[in-house]
Structures are given as structure tokens and as C-alpha cells.
C-alpha positions as CSV (number, residue, x, y, z in Angstrom):
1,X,-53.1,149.2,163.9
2,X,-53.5,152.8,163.8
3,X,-55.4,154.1,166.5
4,X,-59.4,154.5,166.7
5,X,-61.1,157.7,167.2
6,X,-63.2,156.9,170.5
7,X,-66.5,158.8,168.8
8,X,-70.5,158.1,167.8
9,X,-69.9,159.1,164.5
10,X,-66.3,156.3,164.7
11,X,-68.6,153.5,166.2
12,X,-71.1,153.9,163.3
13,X,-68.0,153.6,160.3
14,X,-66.7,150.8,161.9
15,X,-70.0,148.8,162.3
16,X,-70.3,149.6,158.5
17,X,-67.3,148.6,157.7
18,X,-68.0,145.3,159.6
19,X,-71.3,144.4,157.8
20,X,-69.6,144.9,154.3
21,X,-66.6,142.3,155.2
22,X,-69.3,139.8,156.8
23,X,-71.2,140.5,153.4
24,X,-68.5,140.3,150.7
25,X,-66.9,137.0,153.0
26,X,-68.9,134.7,152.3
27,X,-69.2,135.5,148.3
28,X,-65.0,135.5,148.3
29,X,-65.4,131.9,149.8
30,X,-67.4,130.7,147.4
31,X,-65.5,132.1,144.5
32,X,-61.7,130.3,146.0
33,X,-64.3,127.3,146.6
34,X,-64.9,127.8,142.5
35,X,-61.5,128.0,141.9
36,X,-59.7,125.4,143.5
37,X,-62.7,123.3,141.8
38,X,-62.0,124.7,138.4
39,X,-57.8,124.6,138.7
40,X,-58.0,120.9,139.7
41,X,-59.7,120.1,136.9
42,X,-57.7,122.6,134.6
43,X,-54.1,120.8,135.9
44,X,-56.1,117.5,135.6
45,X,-56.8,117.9,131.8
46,X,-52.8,119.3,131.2
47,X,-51.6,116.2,132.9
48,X,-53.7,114.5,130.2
49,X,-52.5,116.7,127.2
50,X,-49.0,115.8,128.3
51,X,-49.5,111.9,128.4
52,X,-51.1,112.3,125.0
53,X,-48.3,114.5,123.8
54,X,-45.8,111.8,124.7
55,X,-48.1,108.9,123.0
56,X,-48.1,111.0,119.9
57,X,-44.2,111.5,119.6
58,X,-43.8,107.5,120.4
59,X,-45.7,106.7,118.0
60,X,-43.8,108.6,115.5
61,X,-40.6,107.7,116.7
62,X,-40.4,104.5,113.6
63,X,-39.9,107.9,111.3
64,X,-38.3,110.3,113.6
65,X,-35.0,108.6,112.6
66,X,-35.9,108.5,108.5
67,X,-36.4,112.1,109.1
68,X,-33.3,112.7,111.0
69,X,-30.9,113.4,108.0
70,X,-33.8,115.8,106.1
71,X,-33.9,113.8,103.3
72,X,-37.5,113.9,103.6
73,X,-38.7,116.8,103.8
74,X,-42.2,117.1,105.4
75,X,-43.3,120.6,104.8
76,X,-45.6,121.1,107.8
77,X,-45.5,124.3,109.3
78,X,-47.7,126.1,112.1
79,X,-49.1,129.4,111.3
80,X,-51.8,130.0,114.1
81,X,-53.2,128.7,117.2
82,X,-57.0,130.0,117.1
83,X,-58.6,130.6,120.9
84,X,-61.4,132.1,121.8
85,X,-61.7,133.9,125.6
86,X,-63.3,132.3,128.0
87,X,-64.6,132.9,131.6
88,X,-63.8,131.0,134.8
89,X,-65.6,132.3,138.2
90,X,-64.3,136.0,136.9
91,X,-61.2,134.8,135.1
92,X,-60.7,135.4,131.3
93,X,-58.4,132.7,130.2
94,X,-57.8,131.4,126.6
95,X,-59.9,128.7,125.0
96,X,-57.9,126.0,122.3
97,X,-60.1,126.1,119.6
98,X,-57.2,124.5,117.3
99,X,-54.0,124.8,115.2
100,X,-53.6,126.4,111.5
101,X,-51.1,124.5,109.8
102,X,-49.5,124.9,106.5
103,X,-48.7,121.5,104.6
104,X,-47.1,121.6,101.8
105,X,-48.0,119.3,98.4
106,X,-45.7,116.2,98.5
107,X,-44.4,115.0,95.6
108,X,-45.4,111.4,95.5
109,X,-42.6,110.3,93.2
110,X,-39.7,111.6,95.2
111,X,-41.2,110.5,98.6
112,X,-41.8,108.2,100.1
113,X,-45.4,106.3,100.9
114,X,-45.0,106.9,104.8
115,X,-44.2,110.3,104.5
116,X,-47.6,111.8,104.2
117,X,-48.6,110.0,107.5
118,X,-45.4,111.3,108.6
119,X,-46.6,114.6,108.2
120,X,-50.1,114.0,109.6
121,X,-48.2,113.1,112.5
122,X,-46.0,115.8,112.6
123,X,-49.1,118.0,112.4
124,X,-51.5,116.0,115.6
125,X,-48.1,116.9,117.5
126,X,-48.2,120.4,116.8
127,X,-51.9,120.6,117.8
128,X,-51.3,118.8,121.1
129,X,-48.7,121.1,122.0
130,X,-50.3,124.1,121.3
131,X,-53.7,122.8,123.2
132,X,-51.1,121.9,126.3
133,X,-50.0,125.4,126.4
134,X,-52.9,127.0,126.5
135,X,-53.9,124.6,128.8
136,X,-50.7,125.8,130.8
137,X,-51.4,129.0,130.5
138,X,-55.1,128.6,132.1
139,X,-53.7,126.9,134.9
140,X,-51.4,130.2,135.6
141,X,-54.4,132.8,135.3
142,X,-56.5,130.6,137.7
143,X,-53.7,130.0,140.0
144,X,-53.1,133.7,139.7
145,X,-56.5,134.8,140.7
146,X,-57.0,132.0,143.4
147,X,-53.9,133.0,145.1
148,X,-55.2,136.9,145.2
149,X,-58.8,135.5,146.4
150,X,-57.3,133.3,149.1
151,X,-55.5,136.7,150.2
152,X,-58.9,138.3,150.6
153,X,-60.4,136.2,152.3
154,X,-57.5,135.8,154.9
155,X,-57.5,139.1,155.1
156,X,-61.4,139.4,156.1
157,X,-61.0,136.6,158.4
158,X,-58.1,137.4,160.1
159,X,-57.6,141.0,159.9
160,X,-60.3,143.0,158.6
161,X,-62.9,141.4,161.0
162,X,-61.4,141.1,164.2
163,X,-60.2,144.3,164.0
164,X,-63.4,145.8,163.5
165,X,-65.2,143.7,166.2
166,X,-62.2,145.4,168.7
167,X,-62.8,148.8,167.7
168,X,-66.1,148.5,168.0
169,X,-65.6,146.9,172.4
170,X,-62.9,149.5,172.7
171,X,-65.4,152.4,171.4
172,X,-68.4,150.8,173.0
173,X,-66.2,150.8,176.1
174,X,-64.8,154.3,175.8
175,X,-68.3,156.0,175.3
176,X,-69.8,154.2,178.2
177,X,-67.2,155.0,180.4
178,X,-67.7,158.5,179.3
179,X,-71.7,158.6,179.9
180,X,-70.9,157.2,183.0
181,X,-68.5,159.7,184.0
182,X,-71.3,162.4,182.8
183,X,-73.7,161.0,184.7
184,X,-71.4,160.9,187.8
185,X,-70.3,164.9,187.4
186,X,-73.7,165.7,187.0
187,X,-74.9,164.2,190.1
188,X,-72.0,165.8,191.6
189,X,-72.6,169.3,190.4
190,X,-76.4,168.9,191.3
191,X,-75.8,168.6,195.0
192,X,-73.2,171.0,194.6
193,X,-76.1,173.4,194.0
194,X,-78.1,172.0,196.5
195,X,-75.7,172.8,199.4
196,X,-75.0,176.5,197.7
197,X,-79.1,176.7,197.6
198,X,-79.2,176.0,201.2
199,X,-76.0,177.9,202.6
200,X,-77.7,180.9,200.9
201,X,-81.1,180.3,202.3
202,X,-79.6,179.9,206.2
203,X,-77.6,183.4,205.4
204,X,-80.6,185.4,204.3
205,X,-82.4,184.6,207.6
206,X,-82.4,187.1,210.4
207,X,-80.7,186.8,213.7
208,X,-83.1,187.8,216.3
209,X,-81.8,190.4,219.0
């Protein structure tokens, strides 16, 4: 900690420096309060995507091995995943708005009758997976920004603070010690004067003969 300049115009900075922590603390609080709120939902709803994910590829596991060889060709193909931004306690993460997918016509002579459900499929999987990672990718922003708020507001309460509250003793300290040192030379100096006063007085008086 580098060391404190023991002045009036020291103690005043540091007292404003304390307020603004003890102002900002309690509003960096709040915000990791929002955020651990808002992540454990966030990893709560990815979890979900992911069961879903996995129900969706079981149940088109009857034609994942018809499809195997690529004799039937399904002709799905993603193009975009469409988001919008959105905000989270100060956080701009992604919002899954949904998938555009590319299908193309199916000739119903040379294919089979399952293979348009097939592709249906095929295409619910794409959108799962693309919501799941943007869902992943909200959970790293948050995560992101509640480990940077958490490092705040560690540093106010352990750091920031305290320190100020000690500069402040040790300058309170210093200055009084230095009034009371004023005080004492100026007592000193007054009866200094008040024995020179009177030493001069008894030498201006005459000596009788």
C-alpha cells in the first residue's frame, strides 16, 4: 500500500473516496445477486435444451441407419440462426429467435414415405442445437460478467474500504498529534516570553546607592 500523505487536504480525498465505495457497494451486490439469479436459470434452461437434444436424436435413431449409406438423401440444410440482443442486469447476450433451414423438394416417387418426417426431424434437431448454443453462449457472457462483478465487490470489501477507513485513523492520528504538539510549543514559547518579559523588567530597574 503505498504510503498516505498525512494532510487536511489527504483526509478529505480519502473520506471521498470512502463514501463512493460504500455507495457503489451495495448497487455491485445487488447486480452479482442478479446474476447468479439469472446464470442459474440460464445453465438450468441449457441442461434442458440438452435433454431435449438427446430425445430428438433417439427418436430418430429408427432412420438414422436408412440414412446411413445416403441412399436417401434428405436435402435439409441450415442457412441461419436468427437472434436478437438481449439484456441481462447490464449484459448483452444473444436471444434464439430460430433456425432458417433450406429443404429441398422430395421427389415422392424415388423416396421413400418416412423420408419427409425424416427430414422434419433432421430439421427440429438443427433448431435444438442451435437454441443450445446460444444458450451456451449466454451462460459464458453471464458467467463472464459475474466473475468481473464478484471481483468488485471483493475488492470494495476487502481492499478498497478498509484501506480507506486506515488512512483515514492513521491521518486522523497524525494531524492530532501534530495540533497537539502545536499546542504544546506554543505554550512553551509563551512562557518563554514571559520569563524574557520579566528578566528585562528586573534589569531596567535601578540599584539604589
Amino acid at each position: 500500500m503505498p504510503k498516505v500523505k498525512l494532510t487536511k487536504t489527504e483526509l478529505k480525498a480519502q473520506k471521498d473516496a470512502l463514501s463512493r465505495y460504500r455507495r457503489f457497494l451495495p448497487m455491485l451486490q445487488l447486480k452479482k445477486s442478479q446474476l447468479q439469479m439469472e446464470l442459474g436459470g440460464m445453465r438450468a434452461r441449457e441442461e434442458a435444451l440438452a435433454r431435449r437434444e438427446e430425445a430428438v436424436f433417439a427418436a430418430a435413431k429408427p432412420w438414422a441407419g436408412l440414412l446411413a449409406d445416403g441412399s436417401v438423401p434428405l436435402g435439409v440444410e441450415l442457412e441461419r440462426v436468427r437472434t436478437h440482443a438481449g439484456n441481462i442486469a447490464g449484459v448483452e447476450i444473444p436471444v434464439f429467435d430460430g433456425i432458417e433451414a433450406r429443404r429441398a423438394e422430395l421427389d415422392l416417387w424415388a423416396t421413400p414415405a418416412w423420408a419427409d418426417d425424416a427430414a422434419a426431424a433432421a430439421e427440429e434437431l438443427m433448431s435444438v442445437r442451435a437454441e443450445r448454443e446460444v444458450a451456451a453462449e449466454q451462460v459464458r457472457l453471464v458467467a463472464e460478467e459475474l466473475r468481473t462483478t464478484s471481483q468488485r465487490v471483493n475488492l470494495f470489501e476487502k481492499v478498497k474500504i478498509p484501506e480507506c477507513v486506515e488512512n483515514i485513523r492513521v491521518i486522523n492520528v497524525a494531524l492530532g498529534d501534530e495540533q497537539t504538539s502545536a499546542v504544546a510549543r506554543g505554550k512553551i514559547a509563551k512562557s518563554h516570553g514571559k520569563k524574557g518579559g520579566a528578566a528585562e523588567a528586573a534589569g531596567g530597574k535601578e540599584v539604589a546607592p
